[in-house]
C-alpha positions in Angstrom: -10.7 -15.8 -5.7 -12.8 -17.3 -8.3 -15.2 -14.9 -10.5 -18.1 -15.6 -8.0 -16.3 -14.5 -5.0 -14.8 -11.2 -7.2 -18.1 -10.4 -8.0 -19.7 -10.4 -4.7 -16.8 -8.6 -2.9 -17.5 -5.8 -5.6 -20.9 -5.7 -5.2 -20.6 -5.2 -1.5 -18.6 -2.3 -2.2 -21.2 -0.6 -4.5 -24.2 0.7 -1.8 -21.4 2.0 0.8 -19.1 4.0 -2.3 -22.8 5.1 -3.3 -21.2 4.3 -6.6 -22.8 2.4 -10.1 -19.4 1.8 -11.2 -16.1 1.7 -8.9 -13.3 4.1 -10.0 -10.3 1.2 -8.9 -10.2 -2.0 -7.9 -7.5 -3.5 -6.1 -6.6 -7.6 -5.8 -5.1 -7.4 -2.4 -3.1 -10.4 -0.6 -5.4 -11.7 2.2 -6.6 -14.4 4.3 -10.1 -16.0 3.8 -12.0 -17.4 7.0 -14.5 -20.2 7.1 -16.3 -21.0 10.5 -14.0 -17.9 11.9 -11.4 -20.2 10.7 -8.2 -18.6 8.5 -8.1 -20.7 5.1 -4.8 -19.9 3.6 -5.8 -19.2 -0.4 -3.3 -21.0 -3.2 -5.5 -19.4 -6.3 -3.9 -18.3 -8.8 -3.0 -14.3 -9.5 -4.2 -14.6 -12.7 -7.5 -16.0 -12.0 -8.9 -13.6 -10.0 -7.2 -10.7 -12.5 -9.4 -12.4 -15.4 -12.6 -12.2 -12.6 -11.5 -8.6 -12.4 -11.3 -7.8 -16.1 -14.4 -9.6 -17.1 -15.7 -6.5 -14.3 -13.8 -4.0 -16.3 -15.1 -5.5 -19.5 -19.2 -5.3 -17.9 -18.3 -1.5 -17.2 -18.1 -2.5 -13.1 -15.0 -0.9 -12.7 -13.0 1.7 -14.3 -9.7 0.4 -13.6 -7.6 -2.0 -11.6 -4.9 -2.6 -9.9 -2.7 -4.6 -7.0 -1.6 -3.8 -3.7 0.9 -5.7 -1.3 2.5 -7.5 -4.2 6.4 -7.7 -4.9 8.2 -6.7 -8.1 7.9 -10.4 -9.7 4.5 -10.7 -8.9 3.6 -7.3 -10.4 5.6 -8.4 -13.1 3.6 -11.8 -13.5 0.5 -10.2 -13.7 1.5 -7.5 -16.2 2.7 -10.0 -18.3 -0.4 -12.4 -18.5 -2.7 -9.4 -17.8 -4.8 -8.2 -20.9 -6.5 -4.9 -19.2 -3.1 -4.4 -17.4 -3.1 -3.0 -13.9 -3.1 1.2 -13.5 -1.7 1.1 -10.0 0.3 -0.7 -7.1 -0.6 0.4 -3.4 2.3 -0.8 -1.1 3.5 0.3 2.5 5.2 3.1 1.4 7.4 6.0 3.8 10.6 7.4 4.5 11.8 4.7 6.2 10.4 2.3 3.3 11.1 3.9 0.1 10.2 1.3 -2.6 12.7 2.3 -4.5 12.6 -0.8 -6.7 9.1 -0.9 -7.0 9.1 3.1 -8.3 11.0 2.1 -10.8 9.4 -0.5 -12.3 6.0 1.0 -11.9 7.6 3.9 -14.2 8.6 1.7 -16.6 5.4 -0.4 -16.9 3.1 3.1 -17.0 1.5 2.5 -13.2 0.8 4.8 -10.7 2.4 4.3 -7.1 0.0 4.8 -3.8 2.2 4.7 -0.7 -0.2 3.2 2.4 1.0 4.4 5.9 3.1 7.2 4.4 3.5 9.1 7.9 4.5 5.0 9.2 1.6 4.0 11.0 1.7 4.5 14.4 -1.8 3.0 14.9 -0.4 -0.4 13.1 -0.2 -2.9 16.1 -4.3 -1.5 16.9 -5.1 -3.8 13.4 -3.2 -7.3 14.9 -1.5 -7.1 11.5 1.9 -6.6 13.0 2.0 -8.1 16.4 5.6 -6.9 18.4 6.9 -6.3 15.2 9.3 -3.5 13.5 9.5 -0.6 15.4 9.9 3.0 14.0 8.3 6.2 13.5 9.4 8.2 10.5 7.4 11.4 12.3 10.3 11.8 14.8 13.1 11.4 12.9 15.5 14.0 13.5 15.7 15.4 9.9 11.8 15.4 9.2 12.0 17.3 13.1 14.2 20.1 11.2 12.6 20.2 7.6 9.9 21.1 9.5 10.9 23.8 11.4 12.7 25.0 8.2 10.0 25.1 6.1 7.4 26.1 8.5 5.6 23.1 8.0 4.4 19.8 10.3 6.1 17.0 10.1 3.4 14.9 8.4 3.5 17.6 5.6 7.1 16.8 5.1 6.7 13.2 5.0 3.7 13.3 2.5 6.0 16.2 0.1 8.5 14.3 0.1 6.5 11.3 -1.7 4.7 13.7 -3.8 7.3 15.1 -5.2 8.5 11.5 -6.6 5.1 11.3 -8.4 4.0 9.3 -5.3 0.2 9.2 -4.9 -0.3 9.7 -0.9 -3.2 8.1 1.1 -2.6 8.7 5.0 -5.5 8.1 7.4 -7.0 10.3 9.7 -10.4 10.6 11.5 -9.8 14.4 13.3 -11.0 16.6 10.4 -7.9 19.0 11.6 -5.5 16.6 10.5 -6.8 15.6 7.2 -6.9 19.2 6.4 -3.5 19.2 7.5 -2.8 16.6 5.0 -4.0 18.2 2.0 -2.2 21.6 2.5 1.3 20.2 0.7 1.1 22.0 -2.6 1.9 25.1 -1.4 5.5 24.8 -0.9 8.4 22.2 -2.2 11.4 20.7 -0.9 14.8 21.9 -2.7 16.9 19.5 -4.1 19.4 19.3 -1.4 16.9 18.5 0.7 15.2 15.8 -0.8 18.7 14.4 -1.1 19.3 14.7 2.5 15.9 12.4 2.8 17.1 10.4 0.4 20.3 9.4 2.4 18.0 8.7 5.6 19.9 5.3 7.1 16.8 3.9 8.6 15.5 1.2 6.6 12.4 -0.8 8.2 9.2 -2.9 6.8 6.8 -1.6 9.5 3.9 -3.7 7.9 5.0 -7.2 8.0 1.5 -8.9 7.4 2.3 -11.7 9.8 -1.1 -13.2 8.9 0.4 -14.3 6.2 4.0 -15.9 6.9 4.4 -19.3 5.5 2.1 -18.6 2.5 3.7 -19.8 -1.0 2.4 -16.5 -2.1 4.2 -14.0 0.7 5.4 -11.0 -1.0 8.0 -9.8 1.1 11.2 -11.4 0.0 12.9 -9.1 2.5 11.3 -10.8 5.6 13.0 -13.6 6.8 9.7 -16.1 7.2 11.7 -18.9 9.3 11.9 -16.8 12.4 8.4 -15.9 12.7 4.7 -17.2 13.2 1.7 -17.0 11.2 -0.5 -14.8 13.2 -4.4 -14.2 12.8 -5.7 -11.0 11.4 -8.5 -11.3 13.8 -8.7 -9.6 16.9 
């Protein structure tokens, strides 16, 4: 992104936040599309984080931050970064703890948001993931218990157990039942041996593998093995 294209992507943003000033801005990995064509991007992290800063600077944006970027890249960016970023959104769940990324955002003073922190069962809707990773950390079999322990739905388990990491939480919903569902997790906690038990979870799986984006030099997802898959387009 170059400082015109930063500026009119956060401009766009302005009259539908009904906002002067936008609390967080995010660099997210993406695609761009010319004639409804997908242009793979090769710009440099660092100058569309000086576009963003010179938006921090004009009092645009209170803060900024990266999503869908590994722990070199955050690293990279921190490093070179003079307003440095405040938070890192990644796919974040049970089944995906971050671990790694936790840690580092700890050490460098960021805040975590998980995406898809109930898993995403609505994933394959966006094209994002075509046939890709399967699981749903909703039915696993100790989230199924913790919930009848604790009196609570399994969603609320999923999101407490994030929370209680220091794990900011941003699961969808569009049934007004559910997102008040959501927000009723701060009236109970998991113990200790609990958390543990969650903790120990075998299941491992990327659920978001962002196949739009396989073969780009700028991938994040060291994890993913790139040679046995296909770009795929992010439109539908």
């Amino acid at each position: 992104m170059t400082i015109e294209t930063v500026k009119l992507s956060t401009g766009a943003s302005m009259p539908i936040l009904g906002l002067g000033t936008l609390l967080r801005y995010k660099y997210i990995v993406g695609p761009a599309f010319l004639n409804d064509m997908q242009i793979p991007l090769e710009i440099d992290h660092m100058d569309t984080w000086r576009a963003m800063e010179k938006l921090y600077d004009d009092g645009k944006l209170k803060a900024i931050g990266l999503s869908n970027f590994n722990a070199k890249q955050v690293q990279y960016v921190y490093d070179n970064a003079r307003i440095k970023p405040a938070n890192l959104q990644v796919e974040c769940h049970l089944y995906w703890p971050q671990t790694e990324l936790l840690q580092l955002c700890r050490k460098l003073n960021m805040t975590l948001t998980a995406n898809s922190p109930l898993g995403s069962r609505g994933r394959e809707g966006y094209n994002l993931n075509v046939k890709g990773p399967q699981g749903d950390p909703l039915t696993d079999p100790l989230v199924n218990e913790l919930s009848v322990k604790y009196k609570k739905t399994e969603a609320q388990i999923l999101l407490r157990f994030l929370i209680q990491q220091g794990i900011v939480v941003i699961p969808k919903s569009i049934h007004p039942d559910r997102v008040k569902e959501n927000m009723a997790v701060f009236d109970f906690s998991l113990n200790p041996d609990d958390m543990n038990r969650l903790f120990s979870v075998k299941t491992r799986v990327r659920l978001l593998r962002w196949d739009f984006a396989i073969g780009h030099p700028f991938y994040p997802f060291d994890d993913v093995d790139q040679s046995k898959l296909r770009m795929t387009s992010i439109k539908p």
